[in-house]
PATI-442167 format. One record per residue (C-alpha): residue number from 1; x, y, z. Coordinates in nm, 2 decimals, always signed. Layout:
BEGIN
+-----+--------+--------+--------+
: pos :      u :      v :      w :
+-----+--------+--------+--------+
: NUM :      X :      Y :      Z :
...
+-----+--------+--------+--------+
***
This chain:
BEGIN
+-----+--------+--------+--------+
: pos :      u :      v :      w :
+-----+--------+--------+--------+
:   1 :  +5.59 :  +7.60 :  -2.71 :
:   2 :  +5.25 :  +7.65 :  -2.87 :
:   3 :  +5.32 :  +8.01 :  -2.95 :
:   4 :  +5.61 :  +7.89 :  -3.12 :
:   5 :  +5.48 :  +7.59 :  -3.38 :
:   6 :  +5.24 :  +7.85 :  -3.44 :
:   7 :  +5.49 :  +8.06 :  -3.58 :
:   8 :  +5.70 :  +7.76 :  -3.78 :
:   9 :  +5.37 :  +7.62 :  -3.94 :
:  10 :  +5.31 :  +7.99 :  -4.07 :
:  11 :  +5.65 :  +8.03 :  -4.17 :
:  12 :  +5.65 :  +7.67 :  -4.35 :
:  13 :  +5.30 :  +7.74 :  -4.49 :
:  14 :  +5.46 :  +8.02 :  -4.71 :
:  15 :  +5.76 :  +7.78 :  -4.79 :
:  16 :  +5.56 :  +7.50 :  -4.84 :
:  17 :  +5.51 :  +7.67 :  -5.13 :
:  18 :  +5.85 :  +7.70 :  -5.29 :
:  19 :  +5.95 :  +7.32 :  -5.17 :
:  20 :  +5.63 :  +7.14 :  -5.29 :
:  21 :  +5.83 :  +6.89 :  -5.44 :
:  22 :  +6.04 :  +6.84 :  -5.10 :
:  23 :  +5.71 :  +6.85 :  -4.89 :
:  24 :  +5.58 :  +6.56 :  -5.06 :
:  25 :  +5.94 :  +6.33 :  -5.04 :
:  26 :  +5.96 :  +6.45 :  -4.69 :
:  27 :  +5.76 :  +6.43 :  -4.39 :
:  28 :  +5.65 :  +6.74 :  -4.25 :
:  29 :  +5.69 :  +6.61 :  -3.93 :
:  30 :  +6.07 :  +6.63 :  -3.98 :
:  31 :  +6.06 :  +6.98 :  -4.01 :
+-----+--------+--------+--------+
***
């Protein structure tokens, strides 16, 4: 399980980027 947020929180990291807007209107926690 560990392995695996590792991998979503990189892969958000780069999307975070493109859906700044979205990041701040939703949670992160959601995702």
């Amino acid at each position: 399980m560990a392995d695996r947020m590792l991998s979503v929180t990189a892969t958000h990291s780069t999307a975070a980027n493109n859906t700044k807007a979205i990041s701040i209107s939703v949670p992160m926690p959601l995702f």
